[in-house]
C-alpha positions in Angstrom: 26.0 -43.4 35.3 25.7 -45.9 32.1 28.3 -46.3 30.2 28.3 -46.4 26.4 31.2 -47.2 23.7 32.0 -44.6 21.0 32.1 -46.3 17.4 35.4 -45.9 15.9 34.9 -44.4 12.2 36.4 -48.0 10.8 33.5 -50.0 12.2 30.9 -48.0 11.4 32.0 -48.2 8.0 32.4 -51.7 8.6 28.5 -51.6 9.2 27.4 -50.9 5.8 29.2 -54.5 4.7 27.9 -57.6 8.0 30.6 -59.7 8.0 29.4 -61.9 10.5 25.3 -62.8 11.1 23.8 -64.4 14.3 20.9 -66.9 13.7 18.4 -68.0 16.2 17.2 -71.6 15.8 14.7 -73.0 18.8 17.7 -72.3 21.7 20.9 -72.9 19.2 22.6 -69.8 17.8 24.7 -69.9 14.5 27.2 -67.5 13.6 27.8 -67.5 9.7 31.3 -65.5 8.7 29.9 -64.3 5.4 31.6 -64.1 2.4 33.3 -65.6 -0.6 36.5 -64.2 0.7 38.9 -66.1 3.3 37.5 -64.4 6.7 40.8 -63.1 7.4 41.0 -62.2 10.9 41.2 -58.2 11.7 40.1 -55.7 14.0 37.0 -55.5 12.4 35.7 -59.2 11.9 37.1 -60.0 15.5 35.1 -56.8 17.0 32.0 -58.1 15.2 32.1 -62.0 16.0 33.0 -61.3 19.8 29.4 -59.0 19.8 28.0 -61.5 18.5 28.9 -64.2 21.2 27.9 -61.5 23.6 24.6 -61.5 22.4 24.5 -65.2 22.4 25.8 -65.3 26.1 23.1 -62.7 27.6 20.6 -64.9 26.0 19.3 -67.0 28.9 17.5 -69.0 26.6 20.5 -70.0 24.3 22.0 -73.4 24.8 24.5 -74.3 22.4 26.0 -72.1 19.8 27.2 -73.5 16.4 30.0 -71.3 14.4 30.6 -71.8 10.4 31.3 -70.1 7.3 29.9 -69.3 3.6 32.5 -69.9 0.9 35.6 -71.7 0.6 37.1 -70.8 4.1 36.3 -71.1 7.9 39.1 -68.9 8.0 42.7 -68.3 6.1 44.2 -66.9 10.0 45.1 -63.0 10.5 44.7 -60.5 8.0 48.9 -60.1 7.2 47.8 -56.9 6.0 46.8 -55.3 9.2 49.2 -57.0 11.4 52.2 -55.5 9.7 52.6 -52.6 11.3 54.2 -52.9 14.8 51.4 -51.2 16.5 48.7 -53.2 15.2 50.6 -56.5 15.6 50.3 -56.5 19.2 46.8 -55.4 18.8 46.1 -58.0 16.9 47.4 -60.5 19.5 45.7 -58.9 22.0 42.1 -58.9 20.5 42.7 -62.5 19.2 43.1 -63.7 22.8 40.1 -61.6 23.4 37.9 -63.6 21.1 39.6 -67.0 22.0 38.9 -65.8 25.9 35.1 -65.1 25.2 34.6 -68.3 22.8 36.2 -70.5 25.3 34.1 -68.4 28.7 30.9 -69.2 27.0 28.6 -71.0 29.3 27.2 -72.8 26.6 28.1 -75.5 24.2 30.1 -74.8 20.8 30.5 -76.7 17.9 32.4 -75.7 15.1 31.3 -76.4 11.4 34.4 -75.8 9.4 33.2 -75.9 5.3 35.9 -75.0 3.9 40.5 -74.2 4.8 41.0 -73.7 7.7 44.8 -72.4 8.7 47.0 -70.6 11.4 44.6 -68.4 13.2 41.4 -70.0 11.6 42.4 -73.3 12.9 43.1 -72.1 16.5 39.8 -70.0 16.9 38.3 -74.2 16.0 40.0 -75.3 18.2 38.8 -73.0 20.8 35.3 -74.7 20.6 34.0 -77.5 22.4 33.2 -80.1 19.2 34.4 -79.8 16.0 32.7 -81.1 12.3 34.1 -80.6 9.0 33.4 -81.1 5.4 35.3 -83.5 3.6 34.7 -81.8 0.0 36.6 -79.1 0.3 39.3 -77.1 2.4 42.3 -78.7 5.0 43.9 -78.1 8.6 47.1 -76.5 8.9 49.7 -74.6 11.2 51.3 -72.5 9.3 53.8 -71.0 11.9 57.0 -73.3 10.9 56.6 -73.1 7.7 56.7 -68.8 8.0 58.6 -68.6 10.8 56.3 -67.2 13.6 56.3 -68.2 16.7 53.0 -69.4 19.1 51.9 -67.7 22.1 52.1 -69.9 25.4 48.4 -69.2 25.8 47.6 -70.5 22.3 49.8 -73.3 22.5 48.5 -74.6 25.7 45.0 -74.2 24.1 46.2 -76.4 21.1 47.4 -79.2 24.1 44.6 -78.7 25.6 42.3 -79.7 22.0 44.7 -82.5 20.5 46.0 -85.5 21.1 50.0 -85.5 21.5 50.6 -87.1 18.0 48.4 -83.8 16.5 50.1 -81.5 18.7 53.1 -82.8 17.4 52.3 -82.8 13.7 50.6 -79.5 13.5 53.0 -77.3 15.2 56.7 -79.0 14.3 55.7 -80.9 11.0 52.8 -78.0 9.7 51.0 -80.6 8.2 48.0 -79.8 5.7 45.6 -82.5 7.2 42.2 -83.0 4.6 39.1 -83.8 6.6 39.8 -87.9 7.6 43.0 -87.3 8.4 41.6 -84.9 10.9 39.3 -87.2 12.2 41.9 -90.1 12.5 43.5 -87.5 14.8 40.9 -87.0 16.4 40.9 -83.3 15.7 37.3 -83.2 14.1 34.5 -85.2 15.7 32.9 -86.2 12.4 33.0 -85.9 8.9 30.7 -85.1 6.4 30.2 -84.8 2.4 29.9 -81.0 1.9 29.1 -78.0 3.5 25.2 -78.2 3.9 25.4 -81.5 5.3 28.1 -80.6 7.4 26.0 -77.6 9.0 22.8 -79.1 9.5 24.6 -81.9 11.4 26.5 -79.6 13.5 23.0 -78.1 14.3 21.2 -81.1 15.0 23.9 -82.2 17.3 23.6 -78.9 19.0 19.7 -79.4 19.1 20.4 -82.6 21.2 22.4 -80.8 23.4 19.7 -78.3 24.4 17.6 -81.1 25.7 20.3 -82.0 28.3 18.9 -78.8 30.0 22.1 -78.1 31.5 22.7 -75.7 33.9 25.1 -73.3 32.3 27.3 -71.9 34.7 28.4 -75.3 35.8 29.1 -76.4 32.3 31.6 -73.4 32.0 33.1 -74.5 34.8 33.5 -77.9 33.8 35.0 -76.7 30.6 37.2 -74.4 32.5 38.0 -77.8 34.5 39.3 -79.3 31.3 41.5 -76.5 30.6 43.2 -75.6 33.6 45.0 -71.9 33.3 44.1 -72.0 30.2 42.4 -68.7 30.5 44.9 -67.0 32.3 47.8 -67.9 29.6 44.9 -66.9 26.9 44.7 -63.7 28.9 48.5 -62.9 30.3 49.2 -61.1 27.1 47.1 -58.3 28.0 47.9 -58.3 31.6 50.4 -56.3 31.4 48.2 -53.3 30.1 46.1 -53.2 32.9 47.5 -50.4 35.2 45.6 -47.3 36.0 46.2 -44.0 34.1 44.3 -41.6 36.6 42.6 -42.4 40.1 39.0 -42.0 40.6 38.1 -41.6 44.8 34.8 -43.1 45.4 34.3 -43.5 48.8 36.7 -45.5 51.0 38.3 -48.5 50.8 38.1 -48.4 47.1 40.7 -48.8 44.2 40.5 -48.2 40.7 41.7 -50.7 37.7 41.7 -50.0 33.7 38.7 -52.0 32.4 38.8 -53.9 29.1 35.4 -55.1 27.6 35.3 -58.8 28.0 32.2 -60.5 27.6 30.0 -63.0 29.9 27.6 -63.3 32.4 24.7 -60.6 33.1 25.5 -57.9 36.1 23.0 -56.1 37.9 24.9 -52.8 37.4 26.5 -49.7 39.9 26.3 -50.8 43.5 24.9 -54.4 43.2 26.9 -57.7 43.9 29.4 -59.1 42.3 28.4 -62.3 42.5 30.1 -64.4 40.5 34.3 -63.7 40.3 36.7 -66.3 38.6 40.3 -66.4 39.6 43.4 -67.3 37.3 42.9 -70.6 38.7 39.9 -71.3 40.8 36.6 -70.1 42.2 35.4 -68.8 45.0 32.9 -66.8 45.9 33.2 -62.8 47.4 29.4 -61.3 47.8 30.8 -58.4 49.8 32.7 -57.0 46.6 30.5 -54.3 44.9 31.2 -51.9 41.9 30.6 -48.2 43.1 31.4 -46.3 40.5 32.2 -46.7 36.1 33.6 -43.7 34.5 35.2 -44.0 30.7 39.4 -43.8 30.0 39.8 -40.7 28.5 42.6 -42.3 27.0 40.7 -45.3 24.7 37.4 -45.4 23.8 37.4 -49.3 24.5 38.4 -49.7 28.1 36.9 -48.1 31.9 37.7 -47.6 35.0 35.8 -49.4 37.5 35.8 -48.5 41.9 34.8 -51.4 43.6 34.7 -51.8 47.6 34.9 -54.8 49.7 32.7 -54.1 52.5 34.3 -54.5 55.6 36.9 -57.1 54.4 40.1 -55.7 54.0 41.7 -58.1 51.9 43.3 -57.3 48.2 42.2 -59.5 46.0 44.9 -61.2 43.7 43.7 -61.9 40.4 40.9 -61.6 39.9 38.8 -61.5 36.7 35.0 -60.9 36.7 32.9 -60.9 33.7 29.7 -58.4 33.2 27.6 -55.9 31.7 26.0 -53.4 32.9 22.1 -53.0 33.0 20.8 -49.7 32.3 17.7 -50.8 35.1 15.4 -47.9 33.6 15.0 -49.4 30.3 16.7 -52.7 30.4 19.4 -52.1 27.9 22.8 -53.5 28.5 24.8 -51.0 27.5 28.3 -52.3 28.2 30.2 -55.7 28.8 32.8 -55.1 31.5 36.0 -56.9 32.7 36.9 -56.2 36.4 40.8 -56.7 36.7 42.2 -56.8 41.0 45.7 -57.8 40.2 48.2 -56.5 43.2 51.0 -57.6 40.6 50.3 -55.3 37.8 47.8 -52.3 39.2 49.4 -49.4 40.3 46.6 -48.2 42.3 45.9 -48.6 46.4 43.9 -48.7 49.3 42.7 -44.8 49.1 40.9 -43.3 52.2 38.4 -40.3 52.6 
């Protein structure tokens, strides 16, 4: 069984407009946000620039990925718009840690090239990258959440600890300072500083060039990144933990459990019945070859999340969180038809051990 997403109507109308393009250059991928307009971050733009780092991650070639913007903004932060209502607030949250989760679980380096304001969300998604240049002829930094009066997730506030210094913690989230491109730098917020937006970009790529010809191997680099971010991607991720319980049991086989399946991106998998081979835990690896997916079948409930079976051979044990990152490989004609999310959380699944 291969799985395939529905299109909701509102991104395939979203198709007609690309918001967001993917450029190949020798093993460095750009992502432009297109536009005159302010990139607002909504369900749309989000959907679209986390496909796009999924195609740069199942690109065995790629080895660094550079981010930036046409216009006057990297990006103004959430669309207030579509956050209003209640339902879509949480939503919001939830797909924003979605994209800072993938951006931040990239096994390759990223370097943001900020030409133009960057504030509230905007800034936060920069900061969720590895290196950081911006152009000192136009657009600032700035927090906005004291000056509005909304608070900061724990997960985005530990990435913002994680990226700064203490005196730029400080400033950004309890003074909500507007901080122009040197005073960025003299906070060590932006590597380096350049005169305007062309010459910003082309440096950001030729310092993703050098990078490439590190040859490093990339699932080590993701781990040392993870290394420098400890928890980081389980605070990123806690907000949608509490989703993941199980609406309806599927019975594979025995010795198998079923979990709700959000699509988070990563690393390739081989598809129904092969090895998980890579898992990463809330806070460390370790390795668990005898853990295989037997079956996928879609939620009948949302057209964006699965249930997955998986069995652990003749090793008993429940895992306790567990995240693993894949798609799934259509083997017949090599499409990847799906990136799944493998959730084995005794805290919040509901489901058990079930026996034939």
């Amino acid at each position: 069984m291969w799985v395939v997403r529905k299109e909701d109507e509102g991104a395939a109308r979203s198709q007609q407009q690309p918001l967001v393009t993917l450029q190949k250059l020798g093993r460095v991928y750009v992502m432009t946000l297109i536009g005159d307009g302010e990139h607002r971050l909504d369900e749309t733009l989000m959907e679209k620039m986390i496909a796009a780092l999924n195609a740069v991650q199942l690109d065995e070639d790629a080895a660094a990925l550079v981010t930036t913007n046409e216009g006057r903004f990297y990006s103004n932060g959430f669309n207030l718009n579509w956050i209003r209502e209640e339902q879509k607030k949480a939503k919001s949250s939830n797909l924003f840690g979605r994209l800072l989760a993938t951006l931040i679980g990239m096994s390759v380096p990223t370097i943001a090239a900020i030409c133009g304001h960057a504030s509230a969300g905007g800034l936060i998604l920069a900061m969720a990258h590895d290196h950081r240049f911006m152009a000192s002829d136009r657009g600032f930094l700035y927090m906005s959440e004291m000056d509005v009066q909304v608070r900061i997730s724990t997960g985005i506030l530990n990435l913002l600890r994680a990226s700064m210094s203490p005196k730029a913690f400080k400033d950004n989230i309890l003074l909500a300072k507007k901080q122009k491109a040197s005073d960025a730098q003299a906070l060590g917020i932006v590597d380096s500083v350049h005169e305007n937006a062309s010459a910003t970009l082309q440096a950001a790529i030729n310092f993703a060039t050098e990078l490439t010809q590190r040859n490093w191997n990339r699932t080590f680099y993701r781990t040392m990144r993870l290394d420098l971010k400890p928890g980081l991607l389980d605070s990123l991720l806690n907000v949608e933990r509490q989703h993941y319980v199980t609406h309806r049991r599927h019975r594979c086989g025995p010795h198998s459990w079923s979990y709700e399946l959000p699509t988070f991106p990563s690393v390739d998998y081989e598809g129904i019945g092969s090895e998980v081979l890579d898992l990463l835990t809330f806070s460390d690896r370790f390795e668990a070859k005898a853990l295989r997916v037997v079956d996928i079948v879609p939620n009948e409930l949302s057209n964006s999340t699965f249930f997955a079976s998986v069995e652990q051979g003749s090793d008993k044990r429940v895992l306790k969180k567990v995240i693993y990152f894949g798609t799934v490989i259509n083997k017949q004609d090599d499409l990847k038809k799906e990136m799944l999310h493998i959730i084995c959380d005794e805290a919040t699944a509901t489901s058990e051990w079930l026996v034939d």
